[in-house]
Every structure is written in structure tokens, then in C-alpha cells.
N, C-alpha and C positions, 0 to 999 in steps of 0.2 A: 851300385852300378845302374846306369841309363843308359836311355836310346833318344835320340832327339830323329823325328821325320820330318823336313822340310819338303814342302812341294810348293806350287803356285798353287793350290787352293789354301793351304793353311801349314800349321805347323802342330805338332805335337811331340809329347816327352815321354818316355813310359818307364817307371821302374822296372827293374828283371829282377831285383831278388826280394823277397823270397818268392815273389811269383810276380809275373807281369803284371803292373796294373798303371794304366792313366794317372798321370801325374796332373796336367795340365794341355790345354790345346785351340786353338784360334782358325775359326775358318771350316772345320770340318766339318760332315754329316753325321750323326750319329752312325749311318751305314756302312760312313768311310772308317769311323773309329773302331767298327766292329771287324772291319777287314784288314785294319789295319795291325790291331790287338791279335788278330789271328795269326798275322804274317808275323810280328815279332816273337809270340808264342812256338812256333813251327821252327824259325830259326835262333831260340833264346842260347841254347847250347853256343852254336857258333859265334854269337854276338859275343860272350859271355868268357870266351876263348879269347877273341878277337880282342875284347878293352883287355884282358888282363895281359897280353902281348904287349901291347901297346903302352902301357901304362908301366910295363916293367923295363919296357927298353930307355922310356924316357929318366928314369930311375936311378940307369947307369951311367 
């Protein structure tokens, strides 16, 4: 499971399992990656909810 963040400054991907970590990323600040890592961290649970929802409805 992933997270893709697009913004206008850049873009980046982060695995959630088995723990959040930077995949790959274009454009950021190290600063931005570090807040950004925290904000997926904070809400990994829900994300993590959220694709298996998602993935299961497509399923059927």
C-alpha cells in the first residue's frame, strides 16, 4: 500500500506498510518531506482504511 502527494511544488510517494517510508519524490524540500512524512504518519491508520475500501469495492 501507497500514498502518492501531488501539489504544485512537487510530487511524492510513500509506502504505509510496514511503516511509512519515502519511496520516491520530485520538487520537494527535505522540510517539505519531513512534514509531509509526518502528516502521512499521523493519518496512516485512515489512509490504510481508506485504500482497503477502496480496493475492495473495485473488486466486486
Amino acid at each position: 500500500m501507497h500514498v502518492h502527494i501531488i501539489s504544485p511544488d512537487g510530487e511524492a510517494k510513500f509506502w504505509l506498510e510496514p511503516a511509512v517510508e519515502l519511496v520516491n519524490y520530485t520538487g520537494f524540500s527535505k522540510r517539505q518531506l519531513r512534514t509531509l512524512q509526518k502528516i502521512v504518519e499521523r493519518h496512516r491508520n485512515e489512509i490504510i482504511k481508506e485504500w482497503k475500501e477502496h480496493f475492495k469495492a473495485r473488486n466486486n
